[in-house]
Structure formats: C-alpha cells, structure tokens
C-alpha positions as CSV (number, residue, x, y, z in Angstrom):
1,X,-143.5,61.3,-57.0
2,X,-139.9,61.0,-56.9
3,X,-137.4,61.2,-54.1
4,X,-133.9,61.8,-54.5
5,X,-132.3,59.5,-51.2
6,X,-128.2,59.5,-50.2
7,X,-126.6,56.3,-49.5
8,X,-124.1,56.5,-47.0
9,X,-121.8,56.4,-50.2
10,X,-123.2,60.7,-50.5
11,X,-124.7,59.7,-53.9
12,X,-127.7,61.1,-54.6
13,X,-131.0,58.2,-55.8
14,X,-134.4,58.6,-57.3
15,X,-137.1,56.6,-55.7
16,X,-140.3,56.8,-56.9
17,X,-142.8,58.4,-54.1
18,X,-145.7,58.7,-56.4
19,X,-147.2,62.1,-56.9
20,X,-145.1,65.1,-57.3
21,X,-141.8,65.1,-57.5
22,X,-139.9,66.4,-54.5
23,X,-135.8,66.5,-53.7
24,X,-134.7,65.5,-50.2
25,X,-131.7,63.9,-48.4
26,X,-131.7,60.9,-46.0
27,X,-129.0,59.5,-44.6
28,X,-129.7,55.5,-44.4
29,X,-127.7,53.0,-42.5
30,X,-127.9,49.9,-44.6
31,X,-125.8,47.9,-47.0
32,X,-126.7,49.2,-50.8
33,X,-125.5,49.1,-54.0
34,X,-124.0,51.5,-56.2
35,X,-126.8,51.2,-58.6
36,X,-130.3,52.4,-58.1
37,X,-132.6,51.5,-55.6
38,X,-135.8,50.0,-57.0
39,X,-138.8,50.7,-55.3
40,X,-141.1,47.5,-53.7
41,X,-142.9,45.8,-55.7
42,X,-146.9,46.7,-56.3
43,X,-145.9,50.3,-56.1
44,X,-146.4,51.0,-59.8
45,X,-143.1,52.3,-60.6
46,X,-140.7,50.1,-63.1
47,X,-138.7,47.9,-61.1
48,X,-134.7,48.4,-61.2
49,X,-132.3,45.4,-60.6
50,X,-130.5,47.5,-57.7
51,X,-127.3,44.9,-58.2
52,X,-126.0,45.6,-54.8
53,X,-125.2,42.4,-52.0
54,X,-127.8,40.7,-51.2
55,X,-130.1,41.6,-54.3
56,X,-129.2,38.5,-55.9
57,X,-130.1,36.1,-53.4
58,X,-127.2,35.1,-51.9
59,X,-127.8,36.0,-48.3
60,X,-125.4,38.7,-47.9
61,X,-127.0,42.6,-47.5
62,X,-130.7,43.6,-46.4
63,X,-132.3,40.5,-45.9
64,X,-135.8,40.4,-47.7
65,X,-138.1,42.5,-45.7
66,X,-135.7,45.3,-45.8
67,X,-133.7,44.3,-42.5
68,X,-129.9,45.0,-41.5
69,X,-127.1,43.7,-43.9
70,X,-125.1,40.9,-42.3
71,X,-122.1,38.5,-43.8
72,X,-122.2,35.4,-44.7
73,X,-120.6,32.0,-45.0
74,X,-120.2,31.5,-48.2
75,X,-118.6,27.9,-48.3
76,X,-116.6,26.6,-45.4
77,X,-114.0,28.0,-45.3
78,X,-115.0,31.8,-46.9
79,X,-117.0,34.8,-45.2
80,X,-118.5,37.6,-47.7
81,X,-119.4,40.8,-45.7
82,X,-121.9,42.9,-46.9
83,X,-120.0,44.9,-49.4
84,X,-119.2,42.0,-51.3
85,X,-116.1,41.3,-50.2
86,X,-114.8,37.7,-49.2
87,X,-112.5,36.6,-46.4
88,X,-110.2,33.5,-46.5
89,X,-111.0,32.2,-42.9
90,X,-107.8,30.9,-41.4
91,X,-109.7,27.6,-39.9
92,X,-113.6,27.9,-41.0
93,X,-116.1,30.1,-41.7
94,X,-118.6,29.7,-38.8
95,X,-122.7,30.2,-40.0
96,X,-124.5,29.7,-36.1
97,X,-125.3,33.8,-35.0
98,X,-123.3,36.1,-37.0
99,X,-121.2,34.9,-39.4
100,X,-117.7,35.1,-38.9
101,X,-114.0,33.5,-38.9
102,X,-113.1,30.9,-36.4
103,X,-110.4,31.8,-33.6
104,X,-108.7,30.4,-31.5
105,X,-110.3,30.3,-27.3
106,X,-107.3,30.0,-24.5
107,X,-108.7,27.0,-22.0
108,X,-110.4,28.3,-18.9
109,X,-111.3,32.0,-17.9
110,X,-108.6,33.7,-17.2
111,X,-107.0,33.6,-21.1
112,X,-109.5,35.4,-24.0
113,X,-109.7,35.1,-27.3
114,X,-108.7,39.0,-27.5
115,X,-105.8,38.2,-25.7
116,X,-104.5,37.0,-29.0
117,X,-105.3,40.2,-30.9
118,X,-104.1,43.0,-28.8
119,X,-104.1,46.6,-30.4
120,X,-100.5,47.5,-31.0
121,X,-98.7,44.8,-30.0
122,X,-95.7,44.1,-31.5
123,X,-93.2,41.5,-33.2
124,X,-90.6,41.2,-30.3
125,X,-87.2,39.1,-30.1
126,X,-85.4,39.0,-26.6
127,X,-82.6,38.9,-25.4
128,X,-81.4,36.9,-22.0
129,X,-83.6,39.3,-19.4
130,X,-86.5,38.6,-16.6
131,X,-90.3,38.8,-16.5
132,X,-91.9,40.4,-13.5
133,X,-94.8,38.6,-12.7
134,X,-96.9,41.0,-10.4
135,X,-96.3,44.4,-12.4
136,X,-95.4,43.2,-16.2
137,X,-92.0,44.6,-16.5
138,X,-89.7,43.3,-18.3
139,X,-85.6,43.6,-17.5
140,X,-84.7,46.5,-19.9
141,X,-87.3,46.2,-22.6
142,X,-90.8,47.0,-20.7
143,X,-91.8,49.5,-17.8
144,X,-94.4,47.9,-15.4
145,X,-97.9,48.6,-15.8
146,X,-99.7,51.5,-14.0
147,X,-102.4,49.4,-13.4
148,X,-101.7,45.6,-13.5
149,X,-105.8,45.0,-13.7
150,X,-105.8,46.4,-16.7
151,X,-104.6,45.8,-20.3
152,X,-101.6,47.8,-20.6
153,X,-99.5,47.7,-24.5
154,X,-95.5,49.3,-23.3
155,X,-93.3,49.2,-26.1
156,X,-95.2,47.0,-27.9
157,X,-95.9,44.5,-25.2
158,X,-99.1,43.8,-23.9
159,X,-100.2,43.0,-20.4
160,X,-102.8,42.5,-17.7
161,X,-103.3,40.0,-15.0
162,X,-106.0,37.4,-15.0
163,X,-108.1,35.5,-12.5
164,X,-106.8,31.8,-12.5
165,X,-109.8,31.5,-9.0
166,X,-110.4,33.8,-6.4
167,X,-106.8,33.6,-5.0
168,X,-104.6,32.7,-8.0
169,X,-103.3,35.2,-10.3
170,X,-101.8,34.6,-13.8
171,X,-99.5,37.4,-15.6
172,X,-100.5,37.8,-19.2
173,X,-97.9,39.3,-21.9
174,X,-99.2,39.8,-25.5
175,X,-97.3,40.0,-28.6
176,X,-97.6,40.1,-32.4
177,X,-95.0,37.5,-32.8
178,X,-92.4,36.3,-30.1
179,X,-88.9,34.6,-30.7
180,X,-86.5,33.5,-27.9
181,X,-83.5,33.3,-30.2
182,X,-80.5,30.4,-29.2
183,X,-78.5,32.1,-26.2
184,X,-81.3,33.9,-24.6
185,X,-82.8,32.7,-21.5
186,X,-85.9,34.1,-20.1
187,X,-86.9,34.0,-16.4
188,X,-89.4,35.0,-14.2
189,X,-89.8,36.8,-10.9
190,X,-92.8,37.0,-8.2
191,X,-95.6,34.7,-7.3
192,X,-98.2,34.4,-10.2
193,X,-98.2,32.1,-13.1
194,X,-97.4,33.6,-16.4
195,X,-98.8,33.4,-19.9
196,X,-97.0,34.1,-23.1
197,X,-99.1,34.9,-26.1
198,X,-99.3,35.7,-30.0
199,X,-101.0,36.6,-32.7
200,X,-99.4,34.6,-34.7
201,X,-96.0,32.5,-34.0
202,X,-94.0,31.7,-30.8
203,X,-90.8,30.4,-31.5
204,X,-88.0,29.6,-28.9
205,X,-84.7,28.6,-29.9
206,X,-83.5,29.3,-26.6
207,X,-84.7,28.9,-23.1
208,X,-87.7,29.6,-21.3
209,X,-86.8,29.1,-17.7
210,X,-89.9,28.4,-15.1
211,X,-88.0,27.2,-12.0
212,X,-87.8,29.1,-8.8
213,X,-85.3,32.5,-9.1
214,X,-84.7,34.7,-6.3
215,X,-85.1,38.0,-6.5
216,X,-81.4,38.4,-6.5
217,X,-81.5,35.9,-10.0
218,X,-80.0,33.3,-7.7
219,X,-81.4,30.3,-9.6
220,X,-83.7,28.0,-6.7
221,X,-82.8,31.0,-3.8
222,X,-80.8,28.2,-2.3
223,X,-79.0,30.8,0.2
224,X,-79.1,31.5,3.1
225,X,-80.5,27.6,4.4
226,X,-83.3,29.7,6.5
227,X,-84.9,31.1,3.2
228,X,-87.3,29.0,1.9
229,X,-86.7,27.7,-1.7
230,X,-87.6,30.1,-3.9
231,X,-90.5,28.6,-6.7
232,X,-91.2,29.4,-10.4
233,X,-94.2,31.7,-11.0
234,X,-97.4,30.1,-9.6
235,X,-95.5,27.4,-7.9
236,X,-95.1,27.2,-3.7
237,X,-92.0,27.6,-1.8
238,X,-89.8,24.9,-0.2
239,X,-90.3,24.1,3.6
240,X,-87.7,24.8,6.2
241,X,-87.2,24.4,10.2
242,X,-89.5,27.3,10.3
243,X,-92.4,27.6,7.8
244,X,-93.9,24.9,6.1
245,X,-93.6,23.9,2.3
246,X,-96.4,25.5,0.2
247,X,-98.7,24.0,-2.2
248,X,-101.4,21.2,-2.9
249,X,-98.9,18.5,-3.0
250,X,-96.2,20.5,-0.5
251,X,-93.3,18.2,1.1
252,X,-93.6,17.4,4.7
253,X,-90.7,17.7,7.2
254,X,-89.8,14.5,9.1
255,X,-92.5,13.1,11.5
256,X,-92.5,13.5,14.2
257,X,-91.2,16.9,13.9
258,X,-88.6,16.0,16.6
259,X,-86.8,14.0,15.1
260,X,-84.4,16.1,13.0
261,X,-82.5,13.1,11.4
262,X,-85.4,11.8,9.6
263,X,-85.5,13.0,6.0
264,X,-88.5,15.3,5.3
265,X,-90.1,14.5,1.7
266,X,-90.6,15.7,-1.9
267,X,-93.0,17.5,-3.1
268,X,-96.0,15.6,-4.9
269,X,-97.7,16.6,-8.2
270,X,-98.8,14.5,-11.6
271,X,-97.5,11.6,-9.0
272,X,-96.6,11.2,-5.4
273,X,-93.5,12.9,-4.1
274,X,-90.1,10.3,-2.8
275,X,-91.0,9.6,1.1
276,X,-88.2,11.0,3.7
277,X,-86.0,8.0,5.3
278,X,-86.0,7.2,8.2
279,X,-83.5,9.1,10.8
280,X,-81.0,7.1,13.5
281,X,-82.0,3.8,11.8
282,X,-85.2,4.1,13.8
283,X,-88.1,3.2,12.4
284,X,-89.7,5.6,14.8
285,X,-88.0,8.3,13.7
286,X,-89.6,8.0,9.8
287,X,-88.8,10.5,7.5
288,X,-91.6,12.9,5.9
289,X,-94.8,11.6,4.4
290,X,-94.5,12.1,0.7
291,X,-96.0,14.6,-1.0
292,X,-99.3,14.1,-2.5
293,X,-100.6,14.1,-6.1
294,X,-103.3,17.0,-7.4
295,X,-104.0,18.4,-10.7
296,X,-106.1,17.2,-14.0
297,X,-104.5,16.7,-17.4
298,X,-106.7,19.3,-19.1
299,X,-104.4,21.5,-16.9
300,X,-107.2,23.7,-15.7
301,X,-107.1,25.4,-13.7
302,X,-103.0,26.0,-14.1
303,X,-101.4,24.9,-11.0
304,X,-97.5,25.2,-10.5
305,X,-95.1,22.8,-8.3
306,X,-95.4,22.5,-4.7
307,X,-92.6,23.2,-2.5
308,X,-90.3,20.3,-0.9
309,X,-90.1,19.5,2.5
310,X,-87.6,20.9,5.1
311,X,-86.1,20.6,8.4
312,X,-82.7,22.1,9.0
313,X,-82.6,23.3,5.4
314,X,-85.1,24.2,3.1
315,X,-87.0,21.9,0.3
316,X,-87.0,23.5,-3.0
317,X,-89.2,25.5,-4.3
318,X,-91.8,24.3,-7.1
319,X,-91.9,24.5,-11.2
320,X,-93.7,27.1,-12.4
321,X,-96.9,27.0,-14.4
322,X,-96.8,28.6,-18.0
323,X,-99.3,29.2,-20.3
324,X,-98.3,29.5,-23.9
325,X,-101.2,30.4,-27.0
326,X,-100.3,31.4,-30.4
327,X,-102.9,31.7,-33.3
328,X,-100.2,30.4,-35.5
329,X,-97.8,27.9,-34.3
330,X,-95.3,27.2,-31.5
331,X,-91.3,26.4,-32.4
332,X,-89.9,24.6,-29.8
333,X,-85.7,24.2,-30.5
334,X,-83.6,24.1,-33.9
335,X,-80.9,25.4,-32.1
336,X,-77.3,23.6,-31.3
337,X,-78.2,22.9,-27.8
338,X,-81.4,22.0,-26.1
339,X,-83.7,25.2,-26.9
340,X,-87.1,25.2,-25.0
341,X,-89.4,25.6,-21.8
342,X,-88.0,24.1,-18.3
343,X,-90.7,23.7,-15.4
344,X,-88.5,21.5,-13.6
345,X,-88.8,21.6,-9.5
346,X,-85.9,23.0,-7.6
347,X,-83.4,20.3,-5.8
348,X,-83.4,20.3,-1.9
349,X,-80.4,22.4,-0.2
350,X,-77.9,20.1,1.6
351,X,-77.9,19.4,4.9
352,X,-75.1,19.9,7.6
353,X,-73.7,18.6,11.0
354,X,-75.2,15.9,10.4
355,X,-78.5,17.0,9.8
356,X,-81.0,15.7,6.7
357,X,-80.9,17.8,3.1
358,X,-84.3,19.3,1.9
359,X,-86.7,17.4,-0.3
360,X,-87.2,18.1,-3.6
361,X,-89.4,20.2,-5.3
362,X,-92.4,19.1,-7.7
363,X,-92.3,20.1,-11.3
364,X,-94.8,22.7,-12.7
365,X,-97.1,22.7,-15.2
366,X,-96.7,23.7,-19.4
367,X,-99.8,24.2,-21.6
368,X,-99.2,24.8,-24.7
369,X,-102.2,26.1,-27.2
370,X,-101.8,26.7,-30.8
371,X,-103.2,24.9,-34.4
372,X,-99.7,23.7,-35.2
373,X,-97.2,22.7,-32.6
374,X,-93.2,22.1,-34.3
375,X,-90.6,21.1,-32.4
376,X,-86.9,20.7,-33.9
377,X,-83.8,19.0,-33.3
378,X,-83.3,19.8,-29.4
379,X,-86.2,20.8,-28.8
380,X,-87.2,19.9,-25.5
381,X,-90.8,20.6,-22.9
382,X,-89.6,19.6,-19.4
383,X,-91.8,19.5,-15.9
384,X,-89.5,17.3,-14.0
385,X,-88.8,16.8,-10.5
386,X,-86.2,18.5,-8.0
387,X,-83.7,15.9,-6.0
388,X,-83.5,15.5,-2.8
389,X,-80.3,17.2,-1.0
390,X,-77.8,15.1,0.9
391,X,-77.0,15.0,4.3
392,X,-74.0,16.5,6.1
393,X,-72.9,19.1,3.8
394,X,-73.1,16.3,0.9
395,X,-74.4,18.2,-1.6
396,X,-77.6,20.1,-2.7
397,X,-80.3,18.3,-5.0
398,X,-80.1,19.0,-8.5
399,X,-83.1,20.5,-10.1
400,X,-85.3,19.6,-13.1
401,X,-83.6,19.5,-16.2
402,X,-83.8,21.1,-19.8
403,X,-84.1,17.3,-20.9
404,X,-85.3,14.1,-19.8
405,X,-82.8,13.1,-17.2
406,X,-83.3,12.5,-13.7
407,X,-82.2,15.1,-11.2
408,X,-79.6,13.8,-9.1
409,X,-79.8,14.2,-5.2
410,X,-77.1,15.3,-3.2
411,X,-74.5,12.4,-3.0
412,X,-73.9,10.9,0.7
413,X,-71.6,8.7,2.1
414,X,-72.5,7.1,6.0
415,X,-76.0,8.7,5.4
416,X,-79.3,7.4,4.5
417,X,-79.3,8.2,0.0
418,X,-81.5,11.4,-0.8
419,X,-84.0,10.4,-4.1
420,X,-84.2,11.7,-7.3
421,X,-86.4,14.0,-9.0
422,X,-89.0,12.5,-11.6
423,X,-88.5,12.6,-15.3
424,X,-88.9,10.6,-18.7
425,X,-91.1,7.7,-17.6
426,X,-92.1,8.0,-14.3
427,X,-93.7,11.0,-12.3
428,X,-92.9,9.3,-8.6
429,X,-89.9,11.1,-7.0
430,X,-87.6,8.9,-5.9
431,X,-87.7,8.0,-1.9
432,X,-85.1,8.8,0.8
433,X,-82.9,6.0,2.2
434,X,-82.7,5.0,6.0
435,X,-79.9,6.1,8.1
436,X,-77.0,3.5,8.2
437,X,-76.6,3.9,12.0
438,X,-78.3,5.1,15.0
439,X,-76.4,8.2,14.6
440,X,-76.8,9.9,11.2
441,X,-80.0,10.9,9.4
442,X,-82.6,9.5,6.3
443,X,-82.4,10.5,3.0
444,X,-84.7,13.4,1.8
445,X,-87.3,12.5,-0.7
446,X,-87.0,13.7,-4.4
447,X,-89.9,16.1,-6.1
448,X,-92.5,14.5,-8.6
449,X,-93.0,15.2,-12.2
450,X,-95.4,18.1,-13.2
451,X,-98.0,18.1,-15.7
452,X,-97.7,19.2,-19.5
453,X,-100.4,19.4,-22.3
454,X,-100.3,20.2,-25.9
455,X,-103.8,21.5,-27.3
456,X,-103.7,21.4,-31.0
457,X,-105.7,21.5,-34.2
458,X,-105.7,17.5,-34.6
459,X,-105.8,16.4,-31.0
460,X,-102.8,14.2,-31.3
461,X,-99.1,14.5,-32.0
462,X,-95.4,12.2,-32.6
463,X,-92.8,13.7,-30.5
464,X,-90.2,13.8,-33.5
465,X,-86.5,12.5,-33.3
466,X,-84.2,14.6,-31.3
467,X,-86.9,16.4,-29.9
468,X,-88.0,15.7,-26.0
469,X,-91.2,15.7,-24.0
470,X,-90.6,15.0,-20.1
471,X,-92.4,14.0,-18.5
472,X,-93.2,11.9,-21.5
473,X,-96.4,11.8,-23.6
474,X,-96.5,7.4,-23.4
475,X,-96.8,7.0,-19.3
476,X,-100.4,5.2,-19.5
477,X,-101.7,5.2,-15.6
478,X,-102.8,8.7,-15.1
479,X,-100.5,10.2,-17.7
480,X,-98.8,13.3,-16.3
481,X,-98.4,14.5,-20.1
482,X,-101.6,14.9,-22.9
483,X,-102.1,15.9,-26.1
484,X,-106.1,17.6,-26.5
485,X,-107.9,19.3,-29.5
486,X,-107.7,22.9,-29.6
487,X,-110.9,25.0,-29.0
488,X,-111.3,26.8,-32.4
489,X,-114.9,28.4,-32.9
C-alpha cells in the first residue's frame, strides 16, 4: 500500500504501506528532506536516496534508528544544524551534549551567560549622567525598573539585580554595544556593586567613575564632617566620631578611643591599610590599627573598598567594585586625556582645632571579562588608595586617581604627616606620622590598593605604552592585580 505523509514543509510523500493504497495526512516533527522518504529496508519497496541531512552519514538529522534531528560539529570551529545549514562559531564549535557555539560565562553566580544576550537591548552611547544602583535608572536616559528582581529592557537598556551571597547585591545593565565617548563621565549612586555588560563591544573613551558620590553628586560626600564618607557602589562607608567604618578591611579610629589626637587608620584591601600616628607624642595614645587585607585575585566574590577610619571627621569611603563583560572586546582610552575606569578610595576629610583628619579609604575592585582586552594611548584601570586627611584644618586627603599616582594626604605643618593612598607598585597605604608635641595629634593612615583582574581569551597580557594598570599587573607578593583565562564553553 501507499501512504501519502506531510512534512512539516506541507508537501505531500508516498510511502509505501504495502497493500492497498490509501491517502492520509500526518504531521511529523522531524528533520527531512525535500526529497522522498524511502521506506526501511526489508520492507520490499525500492529504496529512495531521501537526500535530506543526515541521510548521508554525516551525523546531522534523524540519527539511524529514526531518532530526533540534532546539529553537529562539523570541524572545530563550524556547527551544521539539521537543515543543513552551517554556523561560523565565534570561538569553537563544542561536540560534548548538544552541539553548539561556545560563549562566553561571567565568573561566579550572580553574572549569566544570557546576560550577554538580552532580548532588545540596544547599542547605547552616553553622555556625562549617573547610574542608580538599587532601581536601574539611569540620569535622563532610563526609568527605574518596576521590579528590580527581574530582568527589565527600558529604552534599550537591560537590567536586573543579582545575588553576589546572601547579603550582597550587584546591579546588572545589559547592552548591545556600549561607548563612553571622551568627555562623558559615568557615576554611580546607592549601595550595590554594578556590572556593565555587552553583546558585543565596550569601549570607554571617557570615564567610568567608581568612587564614593553622594547623593547630592558631591564627589566622596565629604560634607558635613558628621556624614560618613560616602563609598562607590559595593564599597563601605568611612568611619566618623559616631559610627564605625564599614567593610572587611574597614579603618579603625585611634585606640584607645579616648584619645582624640591619635590618628585613626586607612582602610585595608589587596594590602594593609597606613597605621594612625600616634597622638600628643604619646606612645600611649597610638593612632588606629591599620586596616586589614581581604579578598582573592580571582575577584570572586566582587568585594568593593572598605571605609577609612574616623574620629572627629570622617574616613573616606571605599572604591567601588565593577564588573565589566563583553562578548567582543573591551576599549579602554584613545582619547586626549586619560579615558577609563577609576575605583580609587576616597581621601580622609581634614581635621580641625586641632583634631586628627580621617583615614583614607581602600580602593575597589575592577573585573574585566572579554576575549580581547585593547587599551589605547591614555588608557588607564585604577583601584588606588584614598589619603589620609591632615590635621587642623590642613587639608582633606586626595582620593584615588585616574592614573598611577599616589594620592596625596592633607599637608600639615606642627602635626604628625597624614599617609598616602596606594598606587603603581605598592598596595600598603602609607602610615600616619606621630605628633611633634605633647599637644597636637598623629597623622591619619592612607587607604590600600584594591584589586583588578583582566580575564581574557589567552590568559596573559602587555600593558601597552601610554596605557596604565594601577595597581600594577608586576607586584609579585600577593599581587593585588591578575591577568586569568576567560571561561568560554
């Protein structure tokens, strides 16, 4: 007998059924050919070549004993579907389960793979505006999300918020394509880390500004002395008279906490935060112990700055911690100033009547995924330290730099010397001087380095000329910045 049978292509086959011949219409979901389908063998009807994938042996199609169709890999680098068609895999072609093109995975949970192929997102260049870290606004461009749990695509933006742990947050914003053209500057505001991410290329010609804004878009929240220092997204707070510094390497306040003229400490991070001097030229009265180191190089999980120490006036306020992915590459610089990502620590306010400045702030943390990083003439990746602030009105510390100078602490004169924030080749904030006299107070401490990785297809990379990685990649002893190999499967 034979059947007439549709493909899902609505065409009608004969199959022989043996018998009569009868005319009927199934509906099959399998990968066929455009040619007849040849009945099994042994069933005494001639056999047809049926010419469709998979009929010729290479894999692709109904496997032998008439299962599903599946792709193949069909060299290394090349996926065939079951209609025959091939795929130029951007990485490799990957054989182990289902076939299928290599991607790139974000490091740790809170970062997916989809992340990087959001449904309507966009090509976007900004202008100078401000991220909002809890909702996913963004100053004149993007309305917050009505449900920040969720992913959310606003004018072509994507968002949701991850799960860093349990108590950590991290605001993810998804984009085709994102360029921070030279004059922009991006900042953020509120307390989670923030990830920027693209389907294809990241470029910043301008600035990507991590450090600690007020709300007000006061950079550091340095005003009034009462308000603690204000930290980059996912970094802690400075410390003042009244609350503590925040963070796993937070600045301390002098000790004992009585003795106001002893300079509280920086913050700690990749390395140990600057010691507080000592107050009165008292050894007794010792300034803050320093801030102690945390975090792993693989930067996971993503922890920001800690917060510098304070006692009269407040420490400042942490880097933040930003996450950048790109399936692409990342352009750091080509601009005619330094163009680029700063997660410096915020410098300690200054002191007055006599009283000790506010430590410095650690730098924060910058992990950068994509196959090809390329940075350009002034292109520069900065975690460094906040300084310390001087004494008696002297000044306030300076905090981390787009580049890989030093922060400079609040100058003094008749006071104990406030230290510097870490940068280029050391993560150790600098220490606080001892008072001069039995009258006048220590030197605040200066904030430590922060941590920065690069994960990239080859696992290694040359910082080029006129380019600038600071803390830098060469520091040997538990080196605040790495280079790793990108997760691609």
């Amino acid at each position: 007998m034979l059947g007439m049978v549709s493909s899902l292509r609505g065409r009608a086959r004969w199959v022989w059924l043996g018998g009569a011949v009868a005319l009927g219409v199934l509906a099959i979901a399998a990968c066929v050919g455009d040619e007849p389908v040849s009945p099994g063998p042994g069933s005494g009807a001639p056999q047809v070549d049926g010419g469709g994938p998979g009929a010729d042996g290479d894999g692709a199609g109904p496997d032998g004993d008439g299962g599903a169709c599946a792709a193949i890999c069909a060299d290394p680098s090349t996926l065939k579907s079951c209609d025959g068609t091939t795929e130029t895999c951007k990485f490799a072609c990957v054989s182990e389960g289902t076939a299928r093109c290599a991607i790139v995975h974000p490091s740790g949970d809170a970062l997916t793979a989809a992340d990087l192929t959001t449904p309507g997102a966009l090509d976007v260049t900004l202008a100078s505006t401000a991220f909002v870290t809890d909702t996913g606004a963004i100053e004149g461009l993007r309305a917050p999300n009505a449900d920040p749990l969720k992913m959310e695509v606003k004018d072509g933006i994507g968002f949701r918020l991850g799960a860093i742990d349990p108590t950590r947050k991290i605001a993810i914003w998804t984009f085709r394509s994102l360029t921070v053209p030279v004059g922009a500057t991006v900042r953020f505001s509120s307390t989670n880390a923030a990830a920027l991410v693209a389907t294809t290329t990241i470029e910043i010609a301008g600035v990507v500004d991590a450090r600690g804004y007020a709300m007000t878009g006061e950079l550091c929240g340095r005003s009034p002395a009462s308000v603690p220092g204000a930290p980059g997204p996912g970094g802690g707070a400075g410390g003042t008279s009244a609350a503590p510094a925040s963070g796993p390497g937070a600045g301390l306040p002098a000790n004992p906490s009585a003795a106001l003229n002893g300079g509280p400490s920086g913050a700690g991070h990749a390395g140990r935060g600057g010691q507080g001097g000592p107050g009165n030229n008292v050894s007794a009265q010792r300034g803050g112990d320093a801030g102690a180191p945390y975090g792993v190089a693989t930067l996971i999980p993503l922890l920001g700055g800690s917060g510098g120490g304070g006692n009269g006036h407040s420490g400042g306020g942490g880097g933040g911690a930003l996450h950048v992915v790109a399936g692409d590459r990342v352009i750091i610089g080509g601009g005619g100033a330094p163009g680029g990502i700063n997660a410096g620590g915020c410098g300690g306010l200054s002191g007055s009547m006599g009283g000790a400045g506010g430590g410095g702030g650690s730098g924060g943390a910058i992990l950068i995924e994509t196959p090809t990083l390329e940075m350009r003439a002034n292109g520069v990746l900065a975690a460094n330290g906040g300084a310390g602030g001087g004494a008696a009105s002297a000044g306030d510390g300076q905090p981390g730099q787009l580049s890989d100078a030093l922060a400079t602490p609040g100058t003094t004169t008749g006071y104990g010397f406030s230290g510097s924030g870490a940068a280029r080749a050391t993560a150790l904030g600098g220490g606080g001087g001892t008072a001069p006299s039995t009258t006048t107070s220590g030197g605040a401490g200066g904030g430590a380095a922060g941590r920065i990785r690069i994960n990239n297809r080859s696992g290694s990379y040359t910082v080029p000329s006129g380019a600038k990685i600071s803390p830098e990649l060469t520091i040997v002893n538990d080196p605040p910045s790495t280079i790793g190999t990108l997760d691609v499967r």
